[in-house]
C-alpha positions, 0 to 999 in steps of 0.5 A, spaced: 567 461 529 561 458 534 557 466 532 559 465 524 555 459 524 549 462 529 549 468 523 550 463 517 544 458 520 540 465 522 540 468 515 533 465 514 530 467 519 532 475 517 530 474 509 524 477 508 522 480 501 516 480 498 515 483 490 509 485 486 508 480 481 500 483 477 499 491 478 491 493 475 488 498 475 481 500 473 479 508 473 472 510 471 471 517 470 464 520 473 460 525 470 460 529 476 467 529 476 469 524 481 473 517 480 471 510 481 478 506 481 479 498 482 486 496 484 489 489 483 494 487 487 498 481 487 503 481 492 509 474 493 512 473 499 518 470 502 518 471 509 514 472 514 509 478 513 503 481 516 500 485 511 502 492 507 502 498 508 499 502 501 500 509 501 495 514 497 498 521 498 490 526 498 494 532 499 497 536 494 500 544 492 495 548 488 497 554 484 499 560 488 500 557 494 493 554 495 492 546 496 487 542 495 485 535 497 482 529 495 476 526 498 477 518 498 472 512 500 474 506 501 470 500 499 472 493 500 479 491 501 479 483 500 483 476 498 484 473 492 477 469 495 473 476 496 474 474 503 474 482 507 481 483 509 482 488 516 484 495 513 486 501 518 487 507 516 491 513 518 492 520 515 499 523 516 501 530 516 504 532 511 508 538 509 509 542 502 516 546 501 
């Protein structure tokens, strides 16, 4: 019994979830061919977090088994007040089949 209360009152302690409540993205296609994309994301959380991961998949297959990936500079990343947010970046291996 004493370990059902311990499990009852601790719940909250677990219950983390968080959603995306505004998703917007502007892309402007360049001349020479590249991409210049503003993303605007709002997230709402319940729980305790500290941060997000965003993943940008840059690899992709090609015709007859080529591949080709993109080229990605990130500009600033900030809060809803323009102030700068702490980014780390991170490229994973990733294999196509």
């Amino acid at each position: 019994m004493v370990l059902l209360l311990a499990l009852v009152f601790s719940l909250p302690a677990w219950a983390r979830s968080y959603h995306i409540s505004k998703f917007n993205s502007n892309i402007h296609v360049q001349e020479d061919g590249s991409a210049r994309i503003e993303e605007q994301i709002t997230f709402v959380f319940s729980g305790e977090y500290h941060g997000i991961y965003r993943d940008i998949p840059v690899d992709y297959p090609g015709p007859s088994g080529s591949n080709y990936t993109l080229f990605i500079k990130l500009g600033a990343v900030t809060n809803e007040g323009g102030d700068k947010l702490k980014v780390e970046k991170r490229r994973a291996a990733v294999f196509f089949i």
